[in-house]
Residue, then its C-alpha position, 0 to 999 in steps of 0.5 A: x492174742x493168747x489162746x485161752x483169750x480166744x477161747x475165752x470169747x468163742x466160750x462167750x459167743x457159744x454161750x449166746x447161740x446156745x440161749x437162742x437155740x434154748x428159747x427158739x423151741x427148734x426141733x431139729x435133733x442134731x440142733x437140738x444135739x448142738x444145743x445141749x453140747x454147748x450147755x456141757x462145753x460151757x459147765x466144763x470150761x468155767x469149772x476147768x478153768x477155776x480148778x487150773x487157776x486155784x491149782x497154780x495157788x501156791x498158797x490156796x487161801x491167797x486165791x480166794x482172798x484175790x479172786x473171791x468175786x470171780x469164785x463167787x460169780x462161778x458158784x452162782x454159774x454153777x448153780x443157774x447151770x444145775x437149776x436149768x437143766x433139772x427145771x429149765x428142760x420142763x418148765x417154759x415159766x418165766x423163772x427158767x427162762x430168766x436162770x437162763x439169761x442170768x446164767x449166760x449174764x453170770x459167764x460173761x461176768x466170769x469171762x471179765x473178771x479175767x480184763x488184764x487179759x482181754x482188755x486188749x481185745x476189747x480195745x480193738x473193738x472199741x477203739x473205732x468208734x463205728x465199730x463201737x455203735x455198730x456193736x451197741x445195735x448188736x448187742x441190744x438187738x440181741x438182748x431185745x429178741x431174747x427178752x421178746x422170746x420169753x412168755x411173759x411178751x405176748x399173750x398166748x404165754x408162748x413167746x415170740x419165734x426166734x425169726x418173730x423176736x429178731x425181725x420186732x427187735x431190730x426194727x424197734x432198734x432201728x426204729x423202723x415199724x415194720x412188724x411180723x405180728x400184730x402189735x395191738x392183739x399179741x404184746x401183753x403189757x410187758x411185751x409193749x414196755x420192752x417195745x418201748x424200751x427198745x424204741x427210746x434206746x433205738x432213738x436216742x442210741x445206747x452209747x448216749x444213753x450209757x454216756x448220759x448217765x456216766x455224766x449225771x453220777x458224776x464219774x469221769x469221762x476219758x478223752x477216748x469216750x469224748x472222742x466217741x460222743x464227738x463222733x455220735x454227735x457230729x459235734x467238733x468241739x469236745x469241750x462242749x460235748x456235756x452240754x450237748x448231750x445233756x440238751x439232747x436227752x432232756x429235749x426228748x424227754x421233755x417233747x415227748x412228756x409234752x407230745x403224751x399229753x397232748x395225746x392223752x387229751x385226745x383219746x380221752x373221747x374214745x378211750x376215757x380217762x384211765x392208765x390205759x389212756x396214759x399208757x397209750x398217749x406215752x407209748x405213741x408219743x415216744x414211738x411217734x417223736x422216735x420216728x418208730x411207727x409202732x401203734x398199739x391200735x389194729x391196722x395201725x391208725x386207720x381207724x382215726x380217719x376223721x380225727x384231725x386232732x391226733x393226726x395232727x400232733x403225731x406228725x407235729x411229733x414226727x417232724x420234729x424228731x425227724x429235723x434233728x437235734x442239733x437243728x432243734x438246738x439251734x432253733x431254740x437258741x435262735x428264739x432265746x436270743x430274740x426273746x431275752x436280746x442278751x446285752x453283749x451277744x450277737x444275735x444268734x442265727x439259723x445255721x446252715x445245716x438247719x436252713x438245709x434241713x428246714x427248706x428239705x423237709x418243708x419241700x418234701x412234705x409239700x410236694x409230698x402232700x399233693x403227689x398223694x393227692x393227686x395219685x390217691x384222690x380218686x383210689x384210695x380216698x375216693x370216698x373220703x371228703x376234700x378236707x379229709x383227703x387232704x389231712x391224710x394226704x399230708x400225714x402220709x406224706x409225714x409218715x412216708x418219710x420216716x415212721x410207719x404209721x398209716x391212716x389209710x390202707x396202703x395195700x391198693x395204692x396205685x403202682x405210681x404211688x408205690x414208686x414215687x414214695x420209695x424215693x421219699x422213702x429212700x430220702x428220709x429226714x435229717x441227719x443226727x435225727x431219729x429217723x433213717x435214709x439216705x438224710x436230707x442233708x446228702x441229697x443237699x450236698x449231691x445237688x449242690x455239688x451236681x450244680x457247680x459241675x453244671x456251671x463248670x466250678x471246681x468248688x462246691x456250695x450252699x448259699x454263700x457257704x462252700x461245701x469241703x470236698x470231702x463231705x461231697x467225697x462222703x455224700x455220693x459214697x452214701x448215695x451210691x451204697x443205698x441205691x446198690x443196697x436197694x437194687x440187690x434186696x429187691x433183686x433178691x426179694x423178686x428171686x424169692x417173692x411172687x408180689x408185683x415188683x412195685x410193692x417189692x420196691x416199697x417194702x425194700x426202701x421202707x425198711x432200707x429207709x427205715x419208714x415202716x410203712x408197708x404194702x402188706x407184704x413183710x408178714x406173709x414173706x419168706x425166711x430168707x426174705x424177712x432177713x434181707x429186710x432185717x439186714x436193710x433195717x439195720x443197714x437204714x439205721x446205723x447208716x451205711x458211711x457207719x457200716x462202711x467206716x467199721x468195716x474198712x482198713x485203718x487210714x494211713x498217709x500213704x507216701x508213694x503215688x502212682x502214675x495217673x491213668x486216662x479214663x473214658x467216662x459217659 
């Protein structure tokens, strides 16, 4: 790579540290030094480098025929740069705030017109498509913490901290719920449409979002990019990658338009009839189905103690986004089949991914339901009527698993109850769904492969299906990273926190899990703290066979074999 290419990119990067510096009001001097460095390093190397580009013109006017559009993108630069400096200094107001994300969206434009020269950077990049979703998060994650900096977010018109807009930002991405406010009083209406925002790109993923509208205006698709939904999808058969994606997108909007007005009808006894109303049934509707747990109520939905209604639809919510598309898209074709009996086509039936993931979820809610109960009866719901301890007991098990929402406090739950839902927690719901964890799916794979060992097989199954090796080979590499992710977050949490080890081990999986529940502790933790639970956030919902793909060396066949060696295992 050339070095006005890395230069080029190091121009970029610098260029994003600078923007956070600018908005993250940090009043260190030497910082504050770096910032303003940077703001001279950037002016300077795009004029500089517009200068030497026009002076290597034998013929001046034959530059500008060429390259107009980078000159045009460098003058708007130009002068964003001169607007922030003489009123972006003085002035926190929504306009200079924006001339400064406009000018850095400006130099990234400048830096691309420059492709031919740094496409091939940018193939490396996206060429494993891990290493492509892995950096969608990213980048979204960013553009959410800069967008939650700004003052038009929040209702006292300063913005949210840097560390405040990073910790929303990811675990709306992640879909998590884990928050450092209080969503309900510091968010204006702008602030919660980028909250929104975020939890629909974080539940859905921003390549298929991006994918999906390349396809509705009908522009072509390489076979690199199929290759990639492939991959997003689990989906084998990229003739059938359009259809699945197309099913995808209008089954989520379709549920959570169905989900808002069920909601709508009923918060219209509390609320009346109004856009307010509206907005809430949509936002928990879509917060809901993306498993995220962002509610716009004080502490979260306790105030919902008897209303069996609305604690009912929300899990119906939760539960299907947590199941999985591709168990949804089975279900519905299965019921299409029995319907209509199409002349000529066999029966469609459950496929074996979904008879897993139903029996799973159906087996950890129910057991899931009675441990709260039997924990929580006489403590948390002790002045609560039977029927009601029962209702919360089943919609904290459905919350548990995956989103975040709460109907009763879950700051003095007993330390047995702590420990037994951090495994729920851990499990999460199904894979390809909204939802994190370690998924339904890979505990199916472990158990069955922990049985043929038992019963002295050398090949695993489900059923009458045998499991491939290489999913057992995936299952445990996953199992074995999540505990390892566990133990060391809360090792390090215990190091900086003083809170009792259980409630330490609750928040951890909620965030690893991407659950979103938590015991009280993730508003008053430390710095260091809040970033060990970003990191297991992201870490939850990205997947850790995704972290580890993007992070590891190109696969070669490798022709030489080593002598094997004898082990003592046990």
């Amino acid at each position: 790579m050339k070095e006005y290419e890395k230069f080029a990119f190091i121009t970029i990067a610098l260029s994003i540290i600078s923007l956070f510096i600018e908005q993250s009001g940090i009043s260190f001097y030497f910082i504050r030094l770096f910032g303003i460095a940077i703001e001279y390093v950037l002016i300077l190397t795009v004029l500089t480098g517009t200068v030497l580009d026009i002076a290597s013109e034998k013929y001046k006017m034959r530059y500008f025929k060429r390259h107009g559009v980078s000159f045009l993108v460098t003058a708007i630069f130009t002068l964003l740069f001169i607007y922030s400096q003489l009123y972006g200094k003085v002035s926190s107001s929504n306009i200079a705030v924006l001339a400064l994300l406009l000018r850095n969206i400006f130099l990234v434009l400048r830096m691309s017109s420059k492709r031919k020269r740094v496409a091939g950077y940018v193939e490396k990049l996206t060429v494993n498509p891990a290493k492509t979703i892995l950096l969608s998060f990213v980048v979204v994650i960013a553009v959410g913490t800069l967008l939650l900096m700004m003052d038009f977010a929040t209702i006292d018109g300063y913005g949210l901290s840097f560390l405040q807009a990073l910790f929303t930002a990811t675990s709306c991405v992640c879909v998590t719920g884990l928050t450092v406010v209080d969503t309900a009083t510091v968010f204006t209406f702008g602030g919660q449409c980028v909250l929104l925002v975020l939890i629909q790109i974080g539940g859905l993923g921003l390549m298929l979002l991006s994918y999906f509208v390349i396809f509705v205006i009908r522009r072509r698709v390489s076979l690199a990019d199929k290759l990639m939904l492939s991959y997003m999808l689990s989906e084998d058969d990229t003739a059938s990658i359009y259809a699945s994606m197309l099913s995808i997108v209008l089954t989520t909007l379709i549920i959570e338009g169905i989900g808002a007005a069920l909601l709508f009808v009923g918060f219209i006894p509390r609320m009346g009839v109004s856009l307010r109303t509206v907005w809430y049934a949509l936002f928990h509707s879509i917060s809901a189905f993306c498993n995220a747990g962002f509610a716009l109520f004080p502490a979260s939905l306790e105030q919902f103690t008897e209303d069996y209604y609305l604690l009912f639809v929300l899990s119906l919510l939760i539960i299907v986004g947590g199941i999985g598309f591709s168990c949804i898209t089975n279900i519905r074709a299965m019921c299409d089949s029995v319907i209509h009996k199409k002349k000529g086509m066999g029966r469609v039936r459950l496929s074996l991914n979904t008879k897993v993931v139903l029996i799973g979820t159906a087996i950890l809610l129910i057991s899931g339901t009675l441990l709260f109960y039997i924990c929580e009866f006489s403590s948390t719901m002790k002045d609560l009527p039977i029927g009601t301890q029962y209702m919360h007991a089943f919609f904290q098990s459905v919350t548990f698993r995956t989103a975040g929402f709460n109907s009763v406090s879950l700051g003095n739950l007993r330390p047995v109850t702590y420990v037994i839902f951090s495994l729920f927690m851990l499990i999460g719901a199904a894979s390809g769904s909204t939802a994190g964890g370690m998924k339904v799916n890979t505990i199916a794979v472990l158990g069955a492969s922990f049985y043929s060992y038992l019963k002295g097989e050398n090949r695993y199954y489900i059923g009458h299906s045998e499991i491939a090796h290489e999913k057992v080979l995936q299952a445990t590499l996953l199992f074995i990273a999540d505990v390892m992710c566990v133990c060391l977050c809360v090792i390090l949490l215990m190091i900086g926190e003083s809170a009792p080890c259980e409630q330490i081990l609750f928040e951890t999986c909620s965030a690893l899990g991407t659950a979103g529940v938590t015991a009280g502790l993730t508003p008053d933790l430390h710095v260091c703290s809040k970033l060990i639970l970003i990191l297991c956030m992201f870490w939850g919902r990205v997947g850790g066979l995704t972290i580890l793909s993007s992070a590891s060396a190109d696969m070669t066949k490798d022709t030489i074999r080593w002598p094997q060696a004898d082990i003592s295992i046990g």
